[in-house]
TORSEMAR-773481 format. One line per field, with one value per residue (C-alpha): residue number from 1; z, x, y. Coordinates in pm, 1 decimal. Last residue first. Example, Ala and Ser with C-alpha at 12.3 -4.5 7.8 and 13.67 -1.06 7.14 Angstrom:
2
k: (2/1)
zz: (714.0/780.0)
xx: (1367.0/1230.0)
yy: (-106.0/-450.0)
This chain:
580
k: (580/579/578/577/576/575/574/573/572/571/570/569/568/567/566/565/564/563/562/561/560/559/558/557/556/555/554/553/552/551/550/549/548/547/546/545/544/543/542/541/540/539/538/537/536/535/534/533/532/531/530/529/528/527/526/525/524/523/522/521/520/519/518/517/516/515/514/513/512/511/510/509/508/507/506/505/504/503/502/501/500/499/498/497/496/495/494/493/492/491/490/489/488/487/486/485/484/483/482/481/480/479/478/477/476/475/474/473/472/471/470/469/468/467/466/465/464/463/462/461/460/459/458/457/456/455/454/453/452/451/450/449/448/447/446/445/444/443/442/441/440/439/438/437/436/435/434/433/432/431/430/429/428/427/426/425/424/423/422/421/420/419/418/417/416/415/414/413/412/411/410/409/408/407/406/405/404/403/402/401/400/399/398/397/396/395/394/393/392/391/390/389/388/387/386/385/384/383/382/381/380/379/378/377/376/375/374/373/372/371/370/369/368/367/366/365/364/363/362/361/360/359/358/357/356/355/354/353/352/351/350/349/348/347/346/345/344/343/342/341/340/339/338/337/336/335/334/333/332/331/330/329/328/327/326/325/324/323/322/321/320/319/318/317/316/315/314/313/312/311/310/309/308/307/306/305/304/303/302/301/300/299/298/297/296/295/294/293/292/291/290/289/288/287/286/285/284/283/282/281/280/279/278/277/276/275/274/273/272/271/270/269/268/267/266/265/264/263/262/261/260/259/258/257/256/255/254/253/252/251/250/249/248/247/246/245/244/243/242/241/240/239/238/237/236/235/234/233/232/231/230/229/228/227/226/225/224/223/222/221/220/219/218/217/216/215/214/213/212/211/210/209/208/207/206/205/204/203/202/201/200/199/198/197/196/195/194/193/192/191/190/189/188/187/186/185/184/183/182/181/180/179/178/177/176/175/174/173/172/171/170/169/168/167/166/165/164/163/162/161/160/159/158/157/156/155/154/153/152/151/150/149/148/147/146/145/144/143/142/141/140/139/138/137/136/135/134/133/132/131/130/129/128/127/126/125/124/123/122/121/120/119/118/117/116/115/114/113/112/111/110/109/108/107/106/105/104/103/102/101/100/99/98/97/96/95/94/93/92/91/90/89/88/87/86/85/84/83/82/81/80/79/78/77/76/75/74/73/72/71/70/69/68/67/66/65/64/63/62/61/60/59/58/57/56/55/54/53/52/51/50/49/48/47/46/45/44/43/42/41/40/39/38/37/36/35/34/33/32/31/30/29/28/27/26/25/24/23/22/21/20/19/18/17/16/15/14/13/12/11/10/9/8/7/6/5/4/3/2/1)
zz: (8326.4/8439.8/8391.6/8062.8/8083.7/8346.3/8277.0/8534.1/8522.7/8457.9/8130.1/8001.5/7657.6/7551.7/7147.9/6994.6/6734.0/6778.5/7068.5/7002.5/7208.8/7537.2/7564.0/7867.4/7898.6/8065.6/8139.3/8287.6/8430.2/8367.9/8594.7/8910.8/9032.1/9023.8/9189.9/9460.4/9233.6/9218.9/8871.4/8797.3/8514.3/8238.2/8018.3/8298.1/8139.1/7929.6/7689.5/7592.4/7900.1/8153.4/8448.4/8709.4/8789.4/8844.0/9000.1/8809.1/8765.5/8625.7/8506.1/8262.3/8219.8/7943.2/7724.3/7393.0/7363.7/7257.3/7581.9/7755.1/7926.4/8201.4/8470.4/8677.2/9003.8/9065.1/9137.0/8975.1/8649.0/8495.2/8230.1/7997.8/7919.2/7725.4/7675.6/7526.8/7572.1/7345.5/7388.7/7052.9/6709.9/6565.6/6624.9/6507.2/6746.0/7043.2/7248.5/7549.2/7824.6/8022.7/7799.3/7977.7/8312.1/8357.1/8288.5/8626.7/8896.7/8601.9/8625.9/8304.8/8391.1/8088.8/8041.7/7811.1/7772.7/7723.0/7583.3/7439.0/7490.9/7189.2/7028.8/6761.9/7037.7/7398.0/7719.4/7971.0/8197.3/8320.8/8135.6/8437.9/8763.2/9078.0/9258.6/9607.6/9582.1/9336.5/9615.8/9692.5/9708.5/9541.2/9290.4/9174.8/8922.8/8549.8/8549.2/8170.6/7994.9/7668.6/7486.4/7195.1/6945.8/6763.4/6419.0/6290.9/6288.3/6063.0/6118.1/6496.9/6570.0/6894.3/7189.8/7541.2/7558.6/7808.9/7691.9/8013.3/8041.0/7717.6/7469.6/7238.3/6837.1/6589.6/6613.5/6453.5/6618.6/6464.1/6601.3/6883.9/7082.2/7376.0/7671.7/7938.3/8300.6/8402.8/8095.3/8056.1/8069.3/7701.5/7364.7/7095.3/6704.4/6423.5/6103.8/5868.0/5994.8/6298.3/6477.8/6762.2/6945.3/7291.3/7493.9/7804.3/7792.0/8145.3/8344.1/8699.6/8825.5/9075.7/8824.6/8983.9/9069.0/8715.9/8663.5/8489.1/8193.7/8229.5/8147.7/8245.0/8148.0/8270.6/8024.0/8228.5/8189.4/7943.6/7763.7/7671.6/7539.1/7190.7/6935.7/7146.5/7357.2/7150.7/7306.5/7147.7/7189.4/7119.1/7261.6/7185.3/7423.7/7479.1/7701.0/7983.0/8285.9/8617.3/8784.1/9107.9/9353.5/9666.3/9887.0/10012.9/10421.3/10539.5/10968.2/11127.8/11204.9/11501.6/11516.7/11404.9/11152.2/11058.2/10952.0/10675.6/10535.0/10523.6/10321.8/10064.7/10069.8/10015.7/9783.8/9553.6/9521.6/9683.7/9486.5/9656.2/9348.6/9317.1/9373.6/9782.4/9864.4/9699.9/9355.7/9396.3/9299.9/9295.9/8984.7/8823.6/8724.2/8860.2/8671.5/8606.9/8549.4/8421.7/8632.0/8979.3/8924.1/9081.5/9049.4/9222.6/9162.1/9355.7/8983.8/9043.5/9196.4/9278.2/9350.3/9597.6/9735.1/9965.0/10160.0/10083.8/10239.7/10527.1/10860.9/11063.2/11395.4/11444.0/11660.3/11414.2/11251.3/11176.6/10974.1/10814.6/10714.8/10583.0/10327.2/10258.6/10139.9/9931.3/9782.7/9712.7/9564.4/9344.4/9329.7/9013.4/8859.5/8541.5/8305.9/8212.4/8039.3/8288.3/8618.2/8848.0/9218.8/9394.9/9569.8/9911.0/10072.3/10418.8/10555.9/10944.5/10962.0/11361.6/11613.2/11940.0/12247.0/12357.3/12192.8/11897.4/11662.3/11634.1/11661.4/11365.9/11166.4/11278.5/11152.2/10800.6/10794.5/10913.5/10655.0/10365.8/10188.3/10154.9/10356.0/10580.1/10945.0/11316.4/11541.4/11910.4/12002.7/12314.2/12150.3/11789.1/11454.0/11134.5/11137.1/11278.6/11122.9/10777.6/10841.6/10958.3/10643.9/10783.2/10544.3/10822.0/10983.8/11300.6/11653.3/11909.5/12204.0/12283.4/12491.5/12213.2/12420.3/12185.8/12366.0/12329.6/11962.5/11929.1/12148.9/11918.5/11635.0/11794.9/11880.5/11485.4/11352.5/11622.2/11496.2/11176.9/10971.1/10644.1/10351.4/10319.1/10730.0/10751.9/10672.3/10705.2/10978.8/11356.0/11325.9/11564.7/11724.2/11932.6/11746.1/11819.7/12077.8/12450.2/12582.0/12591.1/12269.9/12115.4/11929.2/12130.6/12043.5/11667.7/11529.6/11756.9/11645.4/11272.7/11319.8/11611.0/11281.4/11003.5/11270.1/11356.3/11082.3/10897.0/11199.5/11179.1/10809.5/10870.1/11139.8/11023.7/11172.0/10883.6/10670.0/10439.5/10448.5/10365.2/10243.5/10051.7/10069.0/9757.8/9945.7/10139.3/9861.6/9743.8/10020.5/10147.8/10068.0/9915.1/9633.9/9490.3/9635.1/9551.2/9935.4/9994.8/10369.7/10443.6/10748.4/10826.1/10971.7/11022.9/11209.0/11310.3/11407.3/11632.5/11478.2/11605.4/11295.5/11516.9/11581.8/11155.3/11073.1/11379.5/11243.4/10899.8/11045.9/11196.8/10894.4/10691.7/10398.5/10148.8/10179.7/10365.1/10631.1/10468.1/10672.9/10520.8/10665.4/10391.3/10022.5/9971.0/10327.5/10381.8/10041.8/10088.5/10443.0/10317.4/10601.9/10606.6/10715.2/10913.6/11000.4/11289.6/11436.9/11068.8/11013.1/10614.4/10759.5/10951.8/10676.1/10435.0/10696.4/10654.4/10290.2/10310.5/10563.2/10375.5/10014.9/10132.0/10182.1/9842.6/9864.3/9816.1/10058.7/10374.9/10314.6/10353.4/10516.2/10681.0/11019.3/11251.4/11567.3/11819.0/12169.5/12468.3/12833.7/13042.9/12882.0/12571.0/12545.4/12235.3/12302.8/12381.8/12673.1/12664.7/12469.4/12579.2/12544.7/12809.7/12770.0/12935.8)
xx: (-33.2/324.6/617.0/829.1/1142.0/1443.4/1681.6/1984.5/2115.7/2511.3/2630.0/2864.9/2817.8/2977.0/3060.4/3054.7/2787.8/2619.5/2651.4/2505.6/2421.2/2619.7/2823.1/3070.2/3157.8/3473.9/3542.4/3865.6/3953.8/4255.8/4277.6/4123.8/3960.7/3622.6/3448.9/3393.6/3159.5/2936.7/2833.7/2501.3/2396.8/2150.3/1867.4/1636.3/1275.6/1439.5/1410.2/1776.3/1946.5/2216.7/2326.9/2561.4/2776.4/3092.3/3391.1/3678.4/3756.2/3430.8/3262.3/2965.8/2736.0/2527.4/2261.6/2200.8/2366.3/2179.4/1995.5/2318.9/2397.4/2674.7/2548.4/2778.7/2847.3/3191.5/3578.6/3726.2/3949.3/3802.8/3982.2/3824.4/3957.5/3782.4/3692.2/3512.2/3398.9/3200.2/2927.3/2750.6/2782.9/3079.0/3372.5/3710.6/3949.5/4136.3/4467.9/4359.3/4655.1/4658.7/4290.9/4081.7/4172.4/3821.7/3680.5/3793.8/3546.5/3262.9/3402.8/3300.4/3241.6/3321.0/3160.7/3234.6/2957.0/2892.0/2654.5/2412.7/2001.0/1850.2/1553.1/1688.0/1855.0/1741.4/1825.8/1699.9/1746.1/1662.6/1941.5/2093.4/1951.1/1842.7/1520.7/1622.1/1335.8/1035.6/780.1/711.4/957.0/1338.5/1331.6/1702.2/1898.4/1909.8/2170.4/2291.9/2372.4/2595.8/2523.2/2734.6/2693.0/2941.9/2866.0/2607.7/2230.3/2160.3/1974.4/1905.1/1531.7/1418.5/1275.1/1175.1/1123.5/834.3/884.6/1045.0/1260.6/1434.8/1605.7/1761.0/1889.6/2089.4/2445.4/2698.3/3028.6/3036.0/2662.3/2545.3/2220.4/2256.5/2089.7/1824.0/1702.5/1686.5/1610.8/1303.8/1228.5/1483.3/1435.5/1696.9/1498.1/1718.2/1806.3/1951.4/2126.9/2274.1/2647.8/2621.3/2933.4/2854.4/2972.6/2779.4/2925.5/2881.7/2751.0/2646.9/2837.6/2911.5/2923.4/2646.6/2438.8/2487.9/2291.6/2513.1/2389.9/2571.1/2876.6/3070.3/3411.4/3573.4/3680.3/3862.6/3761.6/3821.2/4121.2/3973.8/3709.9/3862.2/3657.5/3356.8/3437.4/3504.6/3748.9/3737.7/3988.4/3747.7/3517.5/3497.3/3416.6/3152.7/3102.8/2894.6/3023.7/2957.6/2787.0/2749.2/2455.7/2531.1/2181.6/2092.6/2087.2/1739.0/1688.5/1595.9/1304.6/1079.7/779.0/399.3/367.4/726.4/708.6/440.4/669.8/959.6/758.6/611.0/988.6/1205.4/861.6/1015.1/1333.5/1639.8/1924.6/2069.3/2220.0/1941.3/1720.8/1641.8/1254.2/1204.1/1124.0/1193.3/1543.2/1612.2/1847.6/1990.9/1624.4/1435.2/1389.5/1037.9/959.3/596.1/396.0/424.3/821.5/962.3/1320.7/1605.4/1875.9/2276.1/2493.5/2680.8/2578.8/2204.1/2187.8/2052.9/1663.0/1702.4/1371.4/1255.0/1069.3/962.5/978.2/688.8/552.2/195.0/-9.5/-320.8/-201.8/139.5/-60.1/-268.8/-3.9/190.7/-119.6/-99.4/305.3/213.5/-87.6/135.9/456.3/221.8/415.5/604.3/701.6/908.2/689.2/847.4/1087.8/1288.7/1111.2/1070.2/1075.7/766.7/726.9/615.9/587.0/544.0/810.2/808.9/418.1/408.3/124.4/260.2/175.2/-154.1/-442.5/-224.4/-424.9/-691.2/-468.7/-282.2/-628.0/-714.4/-413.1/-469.0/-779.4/-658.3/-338.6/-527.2/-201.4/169.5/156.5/386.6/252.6/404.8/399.9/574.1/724.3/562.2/377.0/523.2/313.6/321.5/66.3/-184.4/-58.4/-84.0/-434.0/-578.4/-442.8/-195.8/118.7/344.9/641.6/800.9/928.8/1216.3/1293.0/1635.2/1787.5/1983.7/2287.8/2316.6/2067.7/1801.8/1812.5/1849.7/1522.0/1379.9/1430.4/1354.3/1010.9/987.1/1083.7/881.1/597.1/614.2/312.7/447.4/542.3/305.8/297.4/689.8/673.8/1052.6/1247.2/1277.7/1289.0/1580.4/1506.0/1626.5/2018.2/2206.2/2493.4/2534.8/2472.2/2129.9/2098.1/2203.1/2579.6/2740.3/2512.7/2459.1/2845.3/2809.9/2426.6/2552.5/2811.7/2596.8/2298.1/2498.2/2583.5/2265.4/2080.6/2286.7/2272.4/1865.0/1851.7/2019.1/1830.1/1470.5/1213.4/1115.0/1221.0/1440.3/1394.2/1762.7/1665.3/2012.4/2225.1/2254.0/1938.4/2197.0/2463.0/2245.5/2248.3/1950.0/1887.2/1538.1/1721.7/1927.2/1756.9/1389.9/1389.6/1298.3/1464.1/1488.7/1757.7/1647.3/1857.1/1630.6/1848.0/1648.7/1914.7/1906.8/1997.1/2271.8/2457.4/2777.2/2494.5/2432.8/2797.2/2837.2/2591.8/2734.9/3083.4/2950.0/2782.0/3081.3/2947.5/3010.9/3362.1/3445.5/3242.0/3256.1/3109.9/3268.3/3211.5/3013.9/3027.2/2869.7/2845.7/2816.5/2616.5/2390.0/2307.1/2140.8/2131.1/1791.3/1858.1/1694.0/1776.9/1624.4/1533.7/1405.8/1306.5/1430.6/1727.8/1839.5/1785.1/1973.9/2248.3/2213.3/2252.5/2524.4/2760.9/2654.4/2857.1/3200.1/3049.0/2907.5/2475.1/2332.5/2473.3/2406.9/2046.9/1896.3/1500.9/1399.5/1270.2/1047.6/1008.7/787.1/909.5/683.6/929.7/1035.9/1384.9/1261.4/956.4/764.9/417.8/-4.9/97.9/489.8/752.6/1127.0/1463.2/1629.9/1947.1/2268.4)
yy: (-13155.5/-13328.6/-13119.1/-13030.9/-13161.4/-13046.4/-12856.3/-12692.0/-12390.5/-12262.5/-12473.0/-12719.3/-12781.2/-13155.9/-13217.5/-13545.3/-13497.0/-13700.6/-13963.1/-14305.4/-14591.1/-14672.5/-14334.7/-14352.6/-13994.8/-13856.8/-13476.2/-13379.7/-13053.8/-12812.8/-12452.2/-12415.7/-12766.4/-12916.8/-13134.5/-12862.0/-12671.3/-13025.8/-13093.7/-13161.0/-13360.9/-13213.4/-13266.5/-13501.3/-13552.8/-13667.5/-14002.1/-13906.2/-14071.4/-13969.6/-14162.6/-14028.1/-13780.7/-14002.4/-13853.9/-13917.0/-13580.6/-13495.8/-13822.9/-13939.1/-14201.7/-14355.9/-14342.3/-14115.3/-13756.2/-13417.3/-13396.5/-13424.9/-13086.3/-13074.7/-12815.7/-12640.6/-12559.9/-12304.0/-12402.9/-12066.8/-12002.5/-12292.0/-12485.7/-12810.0/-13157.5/-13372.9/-13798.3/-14058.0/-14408.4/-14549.8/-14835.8/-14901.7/-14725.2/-14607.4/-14349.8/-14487.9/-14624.9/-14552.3/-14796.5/-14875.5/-14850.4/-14527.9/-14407.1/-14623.1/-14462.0/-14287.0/-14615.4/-14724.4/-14731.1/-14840.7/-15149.8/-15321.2/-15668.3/-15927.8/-16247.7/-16573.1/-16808.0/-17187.8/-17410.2/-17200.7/-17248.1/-17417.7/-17251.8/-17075.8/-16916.1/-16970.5/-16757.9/-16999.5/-16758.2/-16429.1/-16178.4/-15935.3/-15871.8/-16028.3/-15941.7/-15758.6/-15538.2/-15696.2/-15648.0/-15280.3/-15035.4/-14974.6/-15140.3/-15194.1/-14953.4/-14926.8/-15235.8/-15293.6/-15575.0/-15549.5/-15849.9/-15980.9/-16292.4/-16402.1/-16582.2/-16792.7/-16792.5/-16537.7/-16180.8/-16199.4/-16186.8/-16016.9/-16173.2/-16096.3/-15686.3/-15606.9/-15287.0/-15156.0/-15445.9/-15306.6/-15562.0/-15330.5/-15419.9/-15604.4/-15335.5/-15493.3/-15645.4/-15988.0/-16015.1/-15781.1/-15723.4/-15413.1/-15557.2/-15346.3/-15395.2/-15669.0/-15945.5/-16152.4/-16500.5/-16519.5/-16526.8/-16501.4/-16620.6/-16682.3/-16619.2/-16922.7/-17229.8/-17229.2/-17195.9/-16929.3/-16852.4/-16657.4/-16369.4/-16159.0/-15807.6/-15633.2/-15327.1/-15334.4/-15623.2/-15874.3/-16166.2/-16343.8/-16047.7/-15961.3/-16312.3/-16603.8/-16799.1/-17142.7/-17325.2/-16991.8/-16851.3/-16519.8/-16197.8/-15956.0/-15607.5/-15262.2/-15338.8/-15708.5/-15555.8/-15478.3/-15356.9/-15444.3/-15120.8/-14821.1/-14610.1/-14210.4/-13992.7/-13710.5/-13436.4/-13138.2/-12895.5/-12583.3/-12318.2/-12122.1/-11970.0/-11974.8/-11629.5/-11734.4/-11604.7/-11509.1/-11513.6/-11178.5/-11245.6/-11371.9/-11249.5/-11541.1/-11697.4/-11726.1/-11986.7/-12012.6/-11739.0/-11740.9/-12087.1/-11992.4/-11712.1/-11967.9/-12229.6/-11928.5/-11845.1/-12183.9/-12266.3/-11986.8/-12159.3/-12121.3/-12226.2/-12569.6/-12695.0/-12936.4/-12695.3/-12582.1/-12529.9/-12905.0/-12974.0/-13352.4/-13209.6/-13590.0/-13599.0/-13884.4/-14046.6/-14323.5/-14624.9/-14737.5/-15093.2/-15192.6/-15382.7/-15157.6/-15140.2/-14902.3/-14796.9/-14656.0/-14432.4/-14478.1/-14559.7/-14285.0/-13965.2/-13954.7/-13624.7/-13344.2/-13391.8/-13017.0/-12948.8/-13274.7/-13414.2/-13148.7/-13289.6/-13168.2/-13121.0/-13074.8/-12791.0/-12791.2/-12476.2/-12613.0/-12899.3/-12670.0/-12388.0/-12667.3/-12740.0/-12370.2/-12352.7/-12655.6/-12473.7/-12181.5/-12330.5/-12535.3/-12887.7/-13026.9/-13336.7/-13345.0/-13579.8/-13950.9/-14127.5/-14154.7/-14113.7/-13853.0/-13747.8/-13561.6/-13264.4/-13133.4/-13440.2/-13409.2/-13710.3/-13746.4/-13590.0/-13561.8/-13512.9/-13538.5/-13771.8/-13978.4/-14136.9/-14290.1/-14498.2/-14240.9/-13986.2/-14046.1/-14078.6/-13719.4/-13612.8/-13749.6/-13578.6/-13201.3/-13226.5/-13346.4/-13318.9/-13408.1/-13777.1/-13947.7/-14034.3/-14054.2/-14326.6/-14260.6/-14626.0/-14820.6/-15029.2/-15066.7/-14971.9/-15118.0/-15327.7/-15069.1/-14842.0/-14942.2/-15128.1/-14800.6/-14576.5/-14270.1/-14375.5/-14489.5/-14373.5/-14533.7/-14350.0/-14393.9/-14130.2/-14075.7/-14260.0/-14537.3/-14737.7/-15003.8/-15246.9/-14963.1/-15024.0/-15371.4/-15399.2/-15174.8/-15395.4/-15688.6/-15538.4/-15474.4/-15840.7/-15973.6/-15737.2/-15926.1/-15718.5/-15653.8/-15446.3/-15087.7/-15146.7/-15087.6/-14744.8/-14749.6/-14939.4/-14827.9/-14417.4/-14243.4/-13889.4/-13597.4/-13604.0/-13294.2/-13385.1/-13306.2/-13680.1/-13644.0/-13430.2/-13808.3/-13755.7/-14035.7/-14269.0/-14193.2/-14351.1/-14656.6/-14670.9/-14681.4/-14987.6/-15183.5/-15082.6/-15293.6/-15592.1/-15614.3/-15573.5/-15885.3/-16093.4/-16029.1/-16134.2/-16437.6/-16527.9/-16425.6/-16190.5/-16000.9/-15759.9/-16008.3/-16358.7/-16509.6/-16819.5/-16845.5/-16553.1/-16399.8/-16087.2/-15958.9/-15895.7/-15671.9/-15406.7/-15256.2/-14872.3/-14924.5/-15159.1/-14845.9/-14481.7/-14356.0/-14313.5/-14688.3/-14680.1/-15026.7/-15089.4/-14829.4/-14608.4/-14290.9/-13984.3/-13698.6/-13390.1/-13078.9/-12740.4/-12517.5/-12498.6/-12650.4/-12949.8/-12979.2/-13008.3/-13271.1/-13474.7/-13439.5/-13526.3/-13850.7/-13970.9/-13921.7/-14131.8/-13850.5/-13873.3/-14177.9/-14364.2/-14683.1/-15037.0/-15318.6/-15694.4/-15800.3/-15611.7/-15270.8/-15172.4/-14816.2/-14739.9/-15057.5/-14924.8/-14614.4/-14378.7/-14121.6/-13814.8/-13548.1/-13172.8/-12938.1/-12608.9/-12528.6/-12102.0/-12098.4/-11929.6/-12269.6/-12500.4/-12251.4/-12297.4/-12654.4/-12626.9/-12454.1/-12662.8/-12963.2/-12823.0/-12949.4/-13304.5/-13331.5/-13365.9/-13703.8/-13882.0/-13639.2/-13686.7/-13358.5/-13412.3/-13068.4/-13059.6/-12781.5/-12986.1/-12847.0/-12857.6/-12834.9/-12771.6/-12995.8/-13020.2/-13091.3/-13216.6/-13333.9/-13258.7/-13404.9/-13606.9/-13564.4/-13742.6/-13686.1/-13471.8/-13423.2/-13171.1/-13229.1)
């Protein structure tokens, strides 16, 4: 079997220097029957290997479950990207920030009390170690030692941005090596002294993130790190985006040169990303560095592949570079598709607060419960008000967004973006609605793991309410709305709606939304993700392989308004103007 090891100044493999030429495509973001392309792409852009992050929070999204289906085939990707011939980075976590939901950990974890996350703490550490024993069982057998692809594992996530607990870390590795991992280990750090130094292991290969001043950052890698390779694990050559927000972009050219630099100085690389994919569902991220930033649905990142996996024209300036320092292959003519373009109507329409009770379950509470609480992403939080005159609803603040109510009409937004608190409700009496919304957990820096929902006390008129009804909305199965709910007239406020369209041939589309509000959508019952009219994301991305020959169903949960009710399915993708 091959040996695959660090040397004095190179990575070896079997004796000989090795430089790694990676790509970062995260197996959940792309659909399974499309991995097979974009690895080849990998391969004919000149890579000799992939690397994926593995977001525990999508394997285990309630205790004891660890989900390998569909898109969570970890093993099969592995395999997809050994029969390519490539060789395969695999970083775990358990953090993995990644613009993804909570910086990949689940949020279960953090409902345990004095749970002390990233850091050398029993509960935490039973938690790890029963999520990686399920990972490192799938990885062990697949290490280039034991005739599969994988040369590397990374211990945590630039762990130096967060903490210093070397316990935490040495237990790590420890856990590591326990479960049969060979292969050589490494960590990732932003190439600062006081990042590396606390995040750093002895004994583990560190290796630096950063997309430019190549030559500098280098030099501060070696600094810490006398001995072995040079290796940027994530060189960022793009950026993700935020709603609300400019489309970021990266000079094809200058990104193309800074790679020249680090190639030039003898360094390995893993590009991030060469292919960003989706985030299906309800899977993007946030920051939150004072004001809260939701990331969008896409995370084309504008990397060499496009969210459909279209080369771009960084795929070439970034192949022309790698051919200076390494052997490529020969670059077929790339197919391209011709889908079509059309419109539907939409109709059927499902409002929800005309009757919610054929959407959820309502439950009772004596107190104001989080979403965490009510293990949910969407609900409608109930009260009876009984005051004199208008009145004043203020709460701590709310995560992430509520839709105000009374006897069915429309008051207003509470938006955690805006700092939102109060807002004055027209009289005093009646039923009062909120529709809460989850726009997706921070996923870096120190709010990760913060619950969601309204932040109690929620106050009215100044008295906080007795009691509350809630409903979850499980977003699983508003595709089947329409076997039981009976529809209604089109209004204002969440509105489910639905379409069926032909297509002769399975092929990637784009569904555009710019002319629609907030809210989701689903092909087939597989959910696309979030839309939103602040841009700078105009359209959802629909997976050829979502589709089927012949009849297809289109479902769109509309949360504010959608005018006119009319989807146009197209062949390109839009993104909003970028960033000057």
């Amino acid at each position: 079997m091959p040996d695959f090891a660090i040397g004095e100044s190179d990575f070896l493999l079997d004796g000989r220097p090795f430089r790694i030429l990676s790509g970062a495509l995260h197996y959940f973001r792309i659909h399974p029957d499309l991995w097979t392309d974009r690895i080849e792409k990998a391969r004919l852009m000149g890579l000799n290997t992939i690397e994926t992050y593995v977001p525990w929070n999508a394997h285990s999204p309630r205790p004891g479950v660890f989900d390998t289906s569909g898109m969570l085939d970890l093993e099969r990707f592995l395999r997809r990207v050994a029969d390519a011939g490539l060789y395969a980075i695999v970083r775990p976590g358990p953090y993995i920030c990644a613009e993804w939901d909570n910086g990949g950990l689940p949020s279960w974890l953090f409902q345990q009390p004095g749970v002390g996350v990233r850091r050398y703490e029993p509960q935490y550490l039973a938690a790890v170690g029963e999520y990686l024993g399920q990972v490192l069982r799938i990885v062990r057998p697949l290490q280039v030692d034991q005739g599969g692809s994988v040369l590397l594992l990374q211990v945590e996530n630039e762990y130096g941005a967060f903490g210093n607990d070397s316990a935490y870390l040495q237990w790590l590795t420890d856990l590591f090596h326990q479960a049969g991992i060979t292969v050589p280990l490494v960590t990732v750090d932003q190439p600062v002294d006081e990042m590396l130094a606390a995040g750093g292991i002895d004994g583990v290969l560190r290796t630096g993130s950063f997309g430019s001043r190549s030559t500098e950052r280098l030099a501060t890698l070696r600094a810490h790190q006398p001995t072995g390779p040079l290796m940027c694990m994530e060189f960022w050559d793009g950026w993700f985006d935020h709603w609300g927000g400019p489309h970021h972009t990266t000079s094809a050219d200058e990104a193309a040169a800074e790679l020249d630099t680090l190639l030039t100085a003898g360094a390995s690389v893993n590009i991030y990303m060469f292919h960003g994919g989706t985030n299906f569902g309800l899977t993007s991220g946030a920051n939150d560095k004072g004001v809260y930033r939701p990331t969008i649905t896409s995370y084309d990142y504008d990397a060499p592949l496009d969210e459909a996996g279209r080369p771009t024209a960084k795929y070439h300036a970034f192949r022309d570079v790698i051919a200076k320092h390494a052997e490529v292959p020969p670059l077929p003519d790339f197919e391209v598709s011709s889908s079509p373009e059309f419109e539907v109507e939409l109709g059927e329409p499902i409002r929800l607060l005309d009757r919610p009770e054929d959407w959820g379950v309502w439950r009772s509470h004596d107190r104001l419960p989080s979403l965490d609480d009510l293990d949910a992403r969407l609900a409608v939080y109930r009260t009876d008000l009984d005051l004199d005159g208008p009145a004043v609803l203020q709460l701590a603040e709310i995560r992430d967004r509520a839709l105000v109510f009374l006897d069915g009409d429309p008051v207003g937004v509470l938006n955690r973006e805006d700092h939102d608190r109060a807002i004055t409700l027209p009289r005093g009496r009646g039923r009062l609605d909120l529709v809460v919304e989850d726009q997706g957990r921070v996923n870096y820096g120190s709010r990760i793991g913060e619950p969601k929902g309204p932040i109690g006390p929620l106050l009215v008129g100044g008295i906080e309410p007795a009691a509350w009804q809630t409903l979850v909305i499980d977003l699983d199965t508003v595709p089947q709305l329409w076997q039981t709910a009976k529809t209604s007239a089109p209004g204002v406020g969440p509105i489910a709606w639905r379409a069926t369209f032909s297509v002769e041939e399975p092929t990637d589309l784009f569904l555009r939304t710019d002319a629609w509000g907030k809210g989701l959508a689903w092909i087939n019952g597989f959910c696309l993700g979030r839309y939103w009219r602040r841009g700078p994301q105009e359209t959802l991305y629909i997976p050829g392989p979502v589709l089927r020959p012949g009849p297809n169903d289109l479902v769109v949960l509309e949360l504010d308004t959608l005018q006119p009710p009319t989807a146009r399915l197209v062949p390109s993708p839009a993104l909003g103007p970028p960033e000057l």
